[in-house]
OpenMM code with the backbone's topology and positions (N, CA, C; nanometers):
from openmm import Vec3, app, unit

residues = "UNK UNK UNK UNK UNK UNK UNK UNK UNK UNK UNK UNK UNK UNK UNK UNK UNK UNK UNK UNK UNK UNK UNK UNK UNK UNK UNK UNK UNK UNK UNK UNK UNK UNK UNK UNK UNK UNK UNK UNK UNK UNK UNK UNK UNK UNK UNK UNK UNK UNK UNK UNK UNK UNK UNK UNK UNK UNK UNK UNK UNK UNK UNK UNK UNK UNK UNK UNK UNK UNK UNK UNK UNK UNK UNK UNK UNK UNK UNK UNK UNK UNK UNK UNK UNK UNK UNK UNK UNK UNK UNK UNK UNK UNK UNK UNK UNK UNK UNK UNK UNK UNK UNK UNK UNK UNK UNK UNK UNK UNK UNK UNK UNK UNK UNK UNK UNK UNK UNK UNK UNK UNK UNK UNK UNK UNK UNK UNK UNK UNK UNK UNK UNK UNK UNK UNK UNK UNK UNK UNK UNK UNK UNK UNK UNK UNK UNK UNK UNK UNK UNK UNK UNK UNK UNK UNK".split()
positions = [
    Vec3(4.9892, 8.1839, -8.7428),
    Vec3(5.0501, 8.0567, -8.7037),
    Vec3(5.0719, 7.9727, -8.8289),
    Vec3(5.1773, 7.9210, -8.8364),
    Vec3(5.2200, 7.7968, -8.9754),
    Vec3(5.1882, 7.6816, -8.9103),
    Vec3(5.1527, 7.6137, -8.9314),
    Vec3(5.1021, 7.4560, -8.8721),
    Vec3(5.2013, 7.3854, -8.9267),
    Vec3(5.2328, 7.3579, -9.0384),
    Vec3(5.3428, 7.3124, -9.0795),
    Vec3(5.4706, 7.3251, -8.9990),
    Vec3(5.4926, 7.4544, -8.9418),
    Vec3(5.5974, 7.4566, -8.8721),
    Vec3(5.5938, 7.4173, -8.7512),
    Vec3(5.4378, 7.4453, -8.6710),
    Vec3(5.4404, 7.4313, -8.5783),
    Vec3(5.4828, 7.2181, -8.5449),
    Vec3(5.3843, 7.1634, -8.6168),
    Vec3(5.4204, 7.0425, -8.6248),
    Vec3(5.5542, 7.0022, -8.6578),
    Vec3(5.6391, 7.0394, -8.7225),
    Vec3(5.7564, 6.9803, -8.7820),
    Vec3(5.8450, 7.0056, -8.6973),
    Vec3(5.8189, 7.1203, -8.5737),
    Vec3(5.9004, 7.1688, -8.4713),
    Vec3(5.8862, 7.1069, -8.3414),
    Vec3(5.7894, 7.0049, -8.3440),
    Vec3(5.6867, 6.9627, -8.1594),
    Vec3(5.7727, 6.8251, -8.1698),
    Vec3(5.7801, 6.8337, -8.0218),
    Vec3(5.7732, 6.7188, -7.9833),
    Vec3(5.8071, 6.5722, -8.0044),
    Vec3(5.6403, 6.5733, -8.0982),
    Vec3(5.5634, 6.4955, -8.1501),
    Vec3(5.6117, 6.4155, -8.2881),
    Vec3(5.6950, 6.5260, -8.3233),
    Vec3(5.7105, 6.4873, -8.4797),
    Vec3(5.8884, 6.4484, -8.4782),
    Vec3(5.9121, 6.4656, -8.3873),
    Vec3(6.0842, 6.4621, -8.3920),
    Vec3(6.1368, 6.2985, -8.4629),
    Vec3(6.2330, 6.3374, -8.5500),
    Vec3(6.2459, 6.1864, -8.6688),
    Vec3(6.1768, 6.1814, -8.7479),
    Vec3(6.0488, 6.2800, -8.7859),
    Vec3(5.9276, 6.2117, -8.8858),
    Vec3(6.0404, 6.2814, -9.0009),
    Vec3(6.0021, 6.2121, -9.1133),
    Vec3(6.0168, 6.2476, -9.2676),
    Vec3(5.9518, 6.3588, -9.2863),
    Vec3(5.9799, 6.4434, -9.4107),
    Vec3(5.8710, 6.5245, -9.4361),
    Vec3(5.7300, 6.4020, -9.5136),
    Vec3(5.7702, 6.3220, -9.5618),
    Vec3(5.6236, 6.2927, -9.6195),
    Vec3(5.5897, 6.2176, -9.5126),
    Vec3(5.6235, 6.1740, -9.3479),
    Vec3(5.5595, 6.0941, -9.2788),
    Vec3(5.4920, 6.2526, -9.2212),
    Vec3(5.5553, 6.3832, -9.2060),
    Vec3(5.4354, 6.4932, -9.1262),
    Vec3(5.3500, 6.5569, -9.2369),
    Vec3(5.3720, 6.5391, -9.3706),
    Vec3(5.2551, 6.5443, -9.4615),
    Vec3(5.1077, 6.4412, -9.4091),
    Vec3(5.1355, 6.3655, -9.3552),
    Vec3(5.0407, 6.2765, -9.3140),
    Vec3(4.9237, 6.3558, -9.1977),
    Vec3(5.0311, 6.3876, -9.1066),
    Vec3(4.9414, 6.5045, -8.9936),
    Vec3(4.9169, 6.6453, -9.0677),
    Vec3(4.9764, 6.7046, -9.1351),
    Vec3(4.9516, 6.8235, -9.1892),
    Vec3(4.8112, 6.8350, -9.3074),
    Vec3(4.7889, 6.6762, -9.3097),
    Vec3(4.6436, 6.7055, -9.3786),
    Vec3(4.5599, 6.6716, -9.3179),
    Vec3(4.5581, 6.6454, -9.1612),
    Vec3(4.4407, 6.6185, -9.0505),
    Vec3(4.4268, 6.7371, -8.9668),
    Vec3(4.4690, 6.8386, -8.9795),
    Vec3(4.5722, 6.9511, -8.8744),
    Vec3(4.4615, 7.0435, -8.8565),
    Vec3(4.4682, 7.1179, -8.7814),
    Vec3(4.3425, 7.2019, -8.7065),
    Vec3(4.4253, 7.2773, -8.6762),
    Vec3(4.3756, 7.4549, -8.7332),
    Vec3(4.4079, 7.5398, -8.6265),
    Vec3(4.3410, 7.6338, -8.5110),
    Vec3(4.3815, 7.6534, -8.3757),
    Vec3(4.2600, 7.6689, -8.2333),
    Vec3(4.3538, 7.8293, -8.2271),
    Vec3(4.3266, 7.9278, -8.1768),
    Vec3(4.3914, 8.0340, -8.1046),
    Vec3(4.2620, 8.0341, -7.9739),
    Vec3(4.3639, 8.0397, -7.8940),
    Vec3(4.2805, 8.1266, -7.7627),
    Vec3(4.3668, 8.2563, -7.6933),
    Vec3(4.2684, 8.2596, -7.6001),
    Vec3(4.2457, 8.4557, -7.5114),
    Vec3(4.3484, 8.4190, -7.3745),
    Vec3(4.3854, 8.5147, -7.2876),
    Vec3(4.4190, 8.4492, -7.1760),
    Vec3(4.3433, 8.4341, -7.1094),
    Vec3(4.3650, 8.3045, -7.0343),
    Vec3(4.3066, 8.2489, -6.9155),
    Vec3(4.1567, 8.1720, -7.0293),
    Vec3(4.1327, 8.1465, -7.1331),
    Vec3(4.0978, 8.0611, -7.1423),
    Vec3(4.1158, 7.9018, -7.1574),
    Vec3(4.0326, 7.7865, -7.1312),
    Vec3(4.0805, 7.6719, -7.1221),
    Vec3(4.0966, 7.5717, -7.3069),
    Vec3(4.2026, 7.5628, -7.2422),
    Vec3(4.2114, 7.4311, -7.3854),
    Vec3(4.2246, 7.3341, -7.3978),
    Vec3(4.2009, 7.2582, -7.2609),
    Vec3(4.1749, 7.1295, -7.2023),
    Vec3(4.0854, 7.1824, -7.0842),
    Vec3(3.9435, 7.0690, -7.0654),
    Vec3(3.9003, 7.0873, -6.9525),
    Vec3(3.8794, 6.9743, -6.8765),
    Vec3(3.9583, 6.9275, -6.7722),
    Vec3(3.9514, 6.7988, -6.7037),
    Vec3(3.8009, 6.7485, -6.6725),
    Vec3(3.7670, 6.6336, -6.7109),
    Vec3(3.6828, 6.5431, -6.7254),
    Vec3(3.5809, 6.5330, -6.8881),
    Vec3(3.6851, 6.6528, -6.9344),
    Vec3(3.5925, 6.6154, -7.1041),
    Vec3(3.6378, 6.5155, -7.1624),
    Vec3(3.5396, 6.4525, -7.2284),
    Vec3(3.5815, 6.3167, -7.3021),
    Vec3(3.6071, 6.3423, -7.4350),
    Vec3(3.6635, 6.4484, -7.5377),
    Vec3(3.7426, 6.4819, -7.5565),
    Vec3(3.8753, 6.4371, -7.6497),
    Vec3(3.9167, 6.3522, -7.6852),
    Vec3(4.0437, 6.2700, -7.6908),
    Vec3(4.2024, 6.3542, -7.8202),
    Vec3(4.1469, 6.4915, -7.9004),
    Vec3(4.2559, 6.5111, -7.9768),
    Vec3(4.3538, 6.5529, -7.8489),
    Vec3(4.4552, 6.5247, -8.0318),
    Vec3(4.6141, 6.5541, -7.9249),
    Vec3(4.6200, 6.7069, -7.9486),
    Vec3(4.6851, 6.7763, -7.8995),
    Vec3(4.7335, 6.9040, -7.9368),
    Vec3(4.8562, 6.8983, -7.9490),
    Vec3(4.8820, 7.0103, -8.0163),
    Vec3(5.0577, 7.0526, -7.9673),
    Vec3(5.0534, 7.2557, -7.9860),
    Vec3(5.0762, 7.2818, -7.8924),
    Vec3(5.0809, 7.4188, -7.8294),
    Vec3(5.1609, 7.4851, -7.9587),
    Vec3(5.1496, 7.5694, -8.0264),
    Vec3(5.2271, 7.6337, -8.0955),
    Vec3(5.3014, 7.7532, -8.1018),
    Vec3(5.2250, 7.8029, -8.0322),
    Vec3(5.2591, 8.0126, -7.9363),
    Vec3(5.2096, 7.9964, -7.8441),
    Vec3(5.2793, 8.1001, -7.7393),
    Vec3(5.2059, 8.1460, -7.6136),
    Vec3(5.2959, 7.9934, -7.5005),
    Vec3(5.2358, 8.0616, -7.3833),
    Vec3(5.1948, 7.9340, -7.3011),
    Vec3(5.0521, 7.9034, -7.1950),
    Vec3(5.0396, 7.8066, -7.1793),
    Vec3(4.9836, 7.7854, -7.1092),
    Vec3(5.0122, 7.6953, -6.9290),
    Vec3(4.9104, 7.7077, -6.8503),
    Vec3(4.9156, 7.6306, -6.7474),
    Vec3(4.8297, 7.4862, -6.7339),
    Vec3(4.9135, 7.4009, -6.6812),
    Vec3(4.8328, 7.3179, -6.6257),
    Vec3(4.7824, 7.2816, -6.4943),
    Vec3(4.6224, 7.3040, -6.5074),
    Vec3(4.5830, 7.3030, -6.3156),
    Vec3(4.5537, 7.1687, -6.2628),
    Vec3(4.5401, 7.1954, -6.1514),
    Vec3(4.4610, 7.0848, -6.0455),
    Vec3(4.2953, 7.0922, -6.0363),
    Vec3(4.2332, 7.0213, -5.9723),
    Vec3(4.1128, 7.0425, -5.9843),
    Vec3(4.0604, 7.1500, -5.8815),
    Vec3(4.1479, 7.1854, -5.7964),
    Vec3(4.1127, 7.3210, -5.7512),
    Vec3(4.1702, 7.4529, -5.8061),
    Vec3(4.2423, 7.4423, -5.9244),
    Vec3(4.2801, 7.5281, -5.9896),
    Vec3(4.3836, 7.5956, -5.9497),
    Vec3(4.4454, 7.5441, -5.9377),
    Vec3(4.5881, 7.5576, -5.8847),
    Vec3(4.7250, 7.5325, -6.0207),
    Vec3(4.7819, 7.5849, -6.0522),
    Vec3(4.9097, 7.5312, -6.1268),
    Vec3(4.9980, 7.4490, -6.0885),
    Vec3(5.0308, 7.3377, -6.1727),
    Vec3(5.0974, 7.2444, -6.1597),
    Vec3(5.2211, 7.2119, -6.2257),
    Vec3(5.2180, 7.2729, -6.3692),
    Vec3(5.3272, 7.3064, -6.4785),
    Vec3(5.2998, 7.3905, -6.5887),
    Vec3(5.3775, 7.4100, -6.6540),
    Vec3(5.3612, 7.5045, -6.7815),
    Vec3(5.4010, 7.4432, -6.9326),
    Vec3(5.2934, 7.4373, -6.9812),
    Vec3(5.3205, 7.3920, -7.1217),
    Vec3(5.3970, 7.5341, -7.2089),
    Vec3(5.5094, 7.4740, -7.3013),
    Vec3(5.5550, 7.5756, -7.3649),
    Vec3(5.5757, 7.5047, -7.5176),
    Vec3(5.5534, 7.6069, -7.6138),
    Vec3(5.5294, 7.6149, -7.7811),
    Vec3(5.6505, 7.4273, -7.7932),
    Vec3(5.5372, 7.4269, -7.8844),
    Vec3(5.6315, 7.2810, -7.9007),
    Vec3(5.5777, 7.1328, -7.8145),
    Vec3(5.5307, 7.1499, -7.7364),
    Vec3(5.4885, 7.0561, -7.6723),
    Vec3(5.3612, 7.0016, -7.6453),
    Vec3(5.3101, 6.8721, -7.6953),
    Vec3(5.1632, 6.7991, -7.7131),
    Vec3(5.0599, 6.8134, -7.5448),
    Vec3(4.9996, 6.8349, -7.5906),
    Vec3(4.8325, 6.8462, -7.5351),
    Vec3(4.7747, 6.7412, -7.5520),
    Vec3(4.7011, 6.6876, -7.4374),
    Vec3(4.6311, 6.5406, -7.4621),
    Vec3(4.6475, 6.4417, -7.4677),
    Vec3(4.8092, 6.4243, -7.4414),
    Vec3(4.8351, 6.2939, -7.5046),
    Vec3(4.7615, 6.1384, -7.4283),
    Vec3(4.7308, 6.2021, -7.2662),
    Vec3(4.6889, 6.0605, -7.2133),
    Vec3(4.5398, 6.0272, -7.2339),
    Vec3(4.4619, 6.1128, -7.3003),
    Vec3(4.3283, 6.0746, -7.3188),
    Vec3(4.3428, 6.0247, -7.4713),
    Vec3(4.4337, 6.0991, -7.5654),
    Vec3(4.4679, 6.0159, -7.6461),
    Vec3(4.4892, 5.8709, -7.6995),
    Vec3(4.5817, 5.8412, -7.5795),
    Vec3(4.6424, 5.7170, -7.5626),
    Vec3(4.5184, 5.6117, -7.5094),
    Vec3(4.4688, 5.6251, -7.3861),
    Vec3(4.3862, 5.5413, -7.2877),
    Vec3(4.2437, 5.6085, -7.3357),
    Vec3(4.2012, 5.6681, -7.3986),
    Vec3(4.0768, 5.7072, -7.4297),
    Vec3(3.9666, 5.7368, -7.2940),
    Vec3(4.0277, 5.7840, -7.2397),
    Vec3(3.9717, 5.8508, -7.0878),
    Vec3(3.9283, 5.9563, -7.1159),
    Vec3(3.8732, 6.0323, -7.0336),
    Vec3(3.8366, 6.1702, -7.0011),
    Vec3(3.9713, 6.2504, -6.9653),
    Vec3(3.9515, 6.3931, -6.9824),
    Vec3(4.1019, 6.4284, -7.0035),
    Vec3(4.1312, 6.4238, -6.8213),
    Vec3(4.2583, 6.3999, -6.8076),
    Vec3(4.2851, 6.4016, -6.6624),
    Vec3(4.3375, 6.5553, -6.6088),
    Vec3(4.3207, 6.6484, -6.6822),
    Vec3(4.3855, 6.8045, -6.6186),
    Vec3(4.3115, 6.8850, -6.6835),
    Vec3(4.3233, 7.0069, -6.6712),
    Vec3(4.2455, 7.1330, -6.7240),
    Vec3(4.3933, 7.2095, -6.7986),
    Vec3(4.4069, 7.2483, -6.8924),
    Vec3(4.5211, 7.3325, -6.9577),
    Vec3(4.4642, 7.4539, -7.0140),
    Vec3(4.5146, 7.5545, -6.9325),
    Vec3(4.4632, 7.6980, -6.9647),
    Vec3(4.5401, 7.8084, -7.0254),
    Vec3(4.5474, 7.8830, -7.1109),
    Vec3(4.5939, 7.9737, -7.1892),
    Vec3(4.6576, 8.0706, -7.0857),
    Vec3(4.7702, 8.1148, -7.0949),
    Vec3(4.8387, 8.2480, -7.0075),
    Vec3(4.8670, 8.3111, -7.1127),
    Vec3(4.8136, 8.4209, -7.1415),
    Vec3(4.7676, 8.5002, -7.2614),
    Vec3(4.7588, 8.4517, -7.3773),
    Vec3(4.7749, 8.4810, -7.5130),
    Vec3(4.6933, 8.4480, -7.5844),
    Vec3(4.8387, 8.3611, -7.6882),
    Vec3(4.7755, 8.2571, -7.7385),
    Vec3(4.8155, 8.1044, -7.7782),
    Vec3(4.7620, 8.0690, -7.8615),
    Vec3(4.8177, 7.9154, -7.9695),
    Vec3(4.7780, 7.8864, -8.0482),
    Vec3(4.7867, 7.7544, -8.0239),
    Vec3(4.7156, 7.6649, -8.0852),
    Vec3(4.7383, 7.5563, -8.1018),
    Vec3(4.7472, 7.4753, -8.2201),
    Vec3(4.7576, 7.3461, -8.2537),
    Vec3(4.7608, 7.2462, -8.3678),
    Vec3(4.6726, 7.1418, -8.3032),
    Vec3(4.5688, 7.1234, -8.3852),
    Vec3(4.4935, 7.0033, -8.3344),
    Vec3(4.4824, 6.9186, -8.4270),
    Vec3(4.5194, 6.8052, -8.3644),
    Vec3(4.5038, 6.6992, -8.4123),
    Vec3(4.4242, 6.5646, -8.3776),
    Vec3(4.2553, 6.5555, -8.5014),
    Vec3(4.1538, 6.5123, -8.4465),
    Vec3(4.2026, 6.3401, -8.3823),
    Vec3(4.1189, 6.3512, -8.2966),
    Vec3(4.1073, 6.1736, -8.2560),
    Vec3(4.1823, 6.0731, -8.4026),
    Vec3(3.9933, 6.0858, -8.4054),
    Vec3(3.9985, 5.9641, -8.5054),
    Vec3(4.0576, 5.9834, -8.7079),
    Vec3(4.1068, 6.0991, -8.6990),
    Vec3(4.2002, 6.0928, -8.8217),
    Vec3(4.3456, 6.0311, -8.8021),
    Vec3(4.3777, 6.1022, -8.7000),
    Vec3(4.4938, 6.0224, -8.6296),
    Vec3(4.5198, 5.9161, -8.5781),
    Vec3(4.4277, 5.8294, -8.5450),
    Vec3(4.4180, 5.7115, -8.4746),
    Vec3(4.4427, 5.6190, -8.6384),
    Vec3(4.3795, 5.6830, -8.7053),
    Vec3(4.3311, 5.5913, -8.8830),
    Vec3(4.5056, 5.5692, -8.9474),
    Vec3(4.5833, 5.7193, -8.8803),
    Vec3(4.7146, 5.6917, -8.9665),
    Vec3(4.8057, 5.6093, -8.8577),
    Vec3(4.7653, 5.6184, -8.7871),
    Vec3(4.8528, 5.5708, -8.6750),
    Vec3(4.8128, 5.3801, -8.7038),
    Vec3(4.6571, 5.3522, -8.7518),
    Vec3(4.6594, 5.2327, -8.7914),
    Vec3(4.7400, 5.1760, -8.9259),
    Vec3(4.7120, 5.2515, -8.9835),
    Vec3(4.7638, 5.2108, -9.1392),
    Vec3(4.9070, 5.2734, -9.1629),
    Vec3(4.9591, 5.3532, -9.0718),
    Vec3(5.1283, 5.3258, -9.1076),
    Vec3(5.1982, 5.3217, -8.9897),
    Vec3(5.2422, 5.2178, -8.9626),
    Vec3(5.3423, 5.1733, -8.8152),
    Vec3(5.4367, 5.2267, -8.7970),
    Vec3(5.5118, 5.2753, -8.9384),
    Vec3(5.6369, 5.3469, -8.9255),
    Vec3(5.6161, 5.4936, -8.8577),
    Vec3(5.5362, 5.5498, -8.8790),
    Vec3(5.4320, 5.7018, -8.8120),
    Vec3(5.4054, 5.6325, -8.6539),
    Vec3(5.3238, 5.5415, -8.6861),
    Vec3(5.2657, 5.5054, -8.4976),
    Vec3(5.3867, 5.4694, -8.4402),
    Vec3(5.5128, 5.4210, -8.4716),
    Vec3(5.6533, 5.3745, -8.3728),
    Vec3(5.6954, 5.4961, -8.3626),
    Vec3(5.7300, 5.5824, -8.4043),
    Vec3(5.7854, 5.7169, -8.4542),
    Vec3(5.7055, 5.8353, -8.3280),
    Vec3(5.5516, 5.8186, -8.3318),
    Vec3(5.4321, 5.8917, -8.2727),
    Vec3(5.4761, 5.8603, -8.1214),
    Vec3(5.4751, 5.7071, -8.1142),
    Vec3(5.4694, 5.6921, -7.9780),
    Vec3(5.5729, 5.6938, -7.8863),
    Vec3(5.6862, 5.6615, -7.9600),
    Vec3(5.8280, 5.6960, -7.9078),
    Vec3(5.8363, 5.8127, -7.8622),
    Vec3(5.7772, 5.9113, -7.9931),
    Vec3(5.7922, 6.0655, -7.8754),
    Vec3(5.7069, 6.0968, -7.7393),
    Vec3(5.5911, 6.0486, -7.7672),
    Vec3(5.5175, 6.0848, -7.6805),
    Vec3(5.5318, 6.0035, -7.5780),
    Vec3(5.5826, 5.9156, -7.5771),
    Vec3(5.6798, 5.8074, -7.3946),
    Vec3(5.7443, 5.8845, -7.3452),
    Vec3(5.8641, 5.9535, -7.4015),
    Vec3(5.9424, 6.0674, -7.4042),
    Vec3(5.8813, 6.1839, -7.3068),
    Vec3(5.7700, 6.2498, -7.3853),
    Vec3(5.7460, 6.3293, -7.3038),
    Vec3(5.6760, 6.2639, -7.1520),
    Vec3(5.6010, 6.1544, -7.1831),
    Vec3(5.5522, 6.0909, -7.0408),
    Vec3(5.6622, 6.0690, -6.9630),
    Vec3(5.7320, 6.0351, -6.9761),
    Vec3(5.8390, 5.9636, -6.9021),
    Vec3(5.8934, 6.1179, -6.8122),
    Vec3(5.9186, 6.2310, -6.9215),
    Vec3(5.9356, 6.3287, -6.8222),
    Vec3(5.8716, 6.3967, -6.7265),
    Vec3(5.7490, 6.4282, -6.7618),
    Vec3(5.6531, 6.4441, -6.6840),
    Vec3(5.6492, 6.3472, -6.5472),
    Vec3(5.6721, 6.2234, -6.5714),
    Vec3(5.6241, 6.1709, -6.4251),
    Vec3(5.7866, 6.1622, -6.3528),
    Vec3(5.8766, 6.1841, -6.4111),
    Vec3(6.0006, 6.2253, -6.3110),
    Vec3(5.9769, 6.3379, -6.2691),
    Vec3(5.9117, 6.4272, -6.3144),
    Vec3(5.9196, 6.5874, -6.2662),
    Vec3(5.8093, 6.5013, -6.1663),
    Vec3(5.6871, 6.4787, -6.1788),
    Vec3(5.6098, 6.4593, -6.0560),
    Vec3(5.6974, 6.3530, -5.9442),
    Vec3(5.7313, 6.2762, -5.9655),
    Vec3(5.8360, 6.2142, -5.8922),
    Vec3(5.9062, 6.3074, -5.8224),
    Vec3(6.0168, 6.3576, -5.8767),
    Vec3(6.0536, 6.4792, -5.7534),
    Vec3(5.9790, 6.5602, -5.6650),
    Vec3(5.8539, 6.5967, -5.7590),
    Vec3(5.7652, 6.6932, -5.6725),
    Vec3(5.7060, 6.6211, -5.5385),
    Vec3(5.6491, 6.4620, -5.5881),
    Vec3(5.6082, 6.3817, -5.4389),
    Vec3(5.7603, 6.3551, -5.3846),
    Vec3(5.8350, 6.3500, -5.3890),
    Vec3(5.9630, 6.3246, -5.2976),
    Vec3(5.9832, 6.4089, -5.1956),
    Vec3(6.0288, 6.5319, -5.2902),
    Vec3(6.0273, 6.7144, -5.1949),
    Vec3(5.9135, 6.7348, -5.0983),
    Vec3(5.7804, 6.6447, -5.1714),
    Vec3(5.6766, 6.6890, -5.0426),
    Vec3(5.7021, 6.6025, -4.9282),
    Vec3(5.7550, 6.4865, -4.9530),
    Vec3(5.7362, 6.4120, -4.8570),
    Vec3(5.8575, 6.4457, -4.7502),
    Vec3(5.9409, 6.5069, -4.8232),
    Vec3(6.0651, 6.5156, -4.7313),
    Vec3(6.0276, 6.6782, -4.6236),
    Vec3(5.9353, 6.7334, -4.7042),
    Vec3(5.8774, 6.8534, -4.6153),
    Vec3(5.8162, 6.7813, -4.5023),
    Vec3(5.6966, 6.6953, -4.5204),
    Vec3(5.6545, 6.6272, -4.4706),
    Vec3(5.6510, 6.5335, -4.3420),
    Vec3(5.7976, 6.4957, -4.3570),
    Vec3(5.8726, 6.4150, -4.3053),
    Vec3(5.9305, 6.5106, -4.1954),
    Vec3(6.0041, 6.6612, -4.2308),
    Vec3(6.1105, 6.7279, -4.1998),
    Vec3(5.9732, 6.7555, -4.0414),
    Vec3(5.8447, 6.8285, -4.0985),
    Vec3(5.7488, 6.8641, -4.0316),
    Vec3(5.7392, 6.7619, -3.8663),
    Vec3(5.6967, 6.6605, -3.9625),
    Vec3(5.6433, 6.5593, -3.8110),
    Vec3(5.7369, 6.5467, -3.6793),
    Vec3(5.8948, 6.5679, -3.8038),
    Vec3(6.0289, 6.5489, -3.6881),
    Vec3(6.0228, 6.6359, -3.5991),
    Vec3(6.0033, 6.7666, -3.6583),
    Vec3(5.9929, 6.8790, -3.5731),
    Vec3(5.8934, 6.8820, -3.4532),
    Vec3(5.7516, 6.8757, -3.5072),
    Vec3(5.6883, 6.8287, -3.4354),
    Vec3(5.6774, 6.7448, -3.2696),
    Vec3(5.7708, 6.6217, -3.3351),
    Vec3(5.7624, 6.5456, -3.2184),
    Vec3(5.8875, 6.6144, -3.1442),
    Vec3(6.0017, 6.6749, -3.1856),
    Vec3(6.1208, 6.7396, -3.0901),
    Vec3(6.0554, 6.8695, -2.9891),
] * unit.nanometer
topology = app.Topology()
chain = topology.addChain("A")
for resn in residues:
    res = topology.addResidue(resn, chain)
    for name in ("N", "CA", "C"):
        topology.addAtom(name, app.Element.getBySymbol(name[0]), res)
């Protein structure tokens, strides 16, 4: 895995300069996992970001169920990141994957001391929030319209 690439390719980094992802590339962690192991486990407190670099993974429910699929390129963590919560999902390896980690509090330090990085950081990562909760948005819509379709039937 190149970390360098993997970062300069995510998400996360889209608009950075090269000397604004020199900044993450000297906090940068590299993780590989197995399949079906976890690389988020919902309720760890926890807070780096990731960004998936190979492979994919799933994201479950708390009964372990799939909910979406993370694919190469795309951040891990971002809402325990953000709100400093416990992570809210479990993200599990579907065969074998890499990641980029990027610790808490190194990142939090650049994200204080250069704004042009933290406007840049957070812009992407709205981005990806923002999609995520339209995709769940449709998903509660479709249920409800099952939902809905059900009771009609029901009462006919």
């Amino acid at each position: 895995m190149n970390v360098q690439d993997a970062i300069r390719e995510s998400y996360l980094a889209q608009g950075f300069t090269e000397e604004q992802l020199e900044q993450l590339y000297a906090i940068a962690e590299e993780r590989s996992y197995v399949d079906g192991e976890p690389i988020l486990r919902q309720f760890d407190d926890s807070q780096d970001l990731l960004i998936l670099a190979s492979g994919r993974a799933n994201i479950l429910t708390v009964i372990g169920e799939p909910i979406g699929v993370v694919k190469p390129g795309m951040p891990l963590g971002e809402i325990s990141f953000l709100d400093s919560k416990p992570r809210s999902v479990s993200v599990v390896s579907s065969g074998p994957s890499d990641a980029v980690v990027l610790p808490a509090g190194p990142l939090r330090k650049i994200l204080q001391e250069r704004p042009d990085i933290a406007l840049r950081a957070l812009l992407n990562i709205s981005r990806v929030l923002c999609a995520r909760l339209r995709a769940a948005n449709n998903n509660i819509a479709a249920l409800m319209a099952i939902d809905e379709s059900e009771t009609s039937l029901s009462r006919g």
